[in-house]
C-alpha positions, 0 to 999 in steps of 0.5 A: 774211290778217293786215293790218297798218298800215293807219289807220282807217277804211281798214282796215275798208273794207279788211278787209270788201272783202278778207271778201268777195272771199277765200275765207280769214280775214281779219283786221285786227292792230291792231285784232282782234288787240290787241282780243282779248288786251285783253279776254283779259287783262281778263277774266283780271284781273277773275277774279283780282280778284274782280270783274264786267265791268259793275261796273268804269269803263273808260277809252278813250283814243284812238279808232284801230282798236285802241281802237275795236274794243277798246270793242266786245269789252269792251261786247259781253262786258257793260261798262256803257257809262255807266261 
């Protein structure tokens, strides 16, 4: 099940409602959806670049979903959140 438009925070209390009541995967378009091709695309530069994740100063502008869950892939894949 793929939602779409809902703001944050209702789309995570939709979406861990929606986890747990449906017998399906459930996720969330703007924020899994463009977090995932983000730190695809991320990854796929930094290879090119020649560069490491944690060694790079990342700029988030705008806290919705999308953002949100992007910062939490790019940290969880090793950025240095002070950066």
């Amino acid at each position: 099940m793929n939602l779409e438009d809902i703001s944050q925070p209702n789309c995570y209390k939709v979406l861990d409602t929606l986890r747990e009541a449906c017998n399906i995967p459930v996720w969330h378009d703007d924020a899994q959806g463009t977090g995932s091709v983000t730190l695809a695309g991320l990854i796929n530069a930094l290879r090119i670049a020649g560069k490491e994740i944690r060694n790079i100063k990342i700029v988030f502008y705008g806290a919705g979903a999308s953002n949100t869950t992007i910062a939490r892939l790019i940290l969880a894949d090793g950025a240095d959140p002070e950066k």
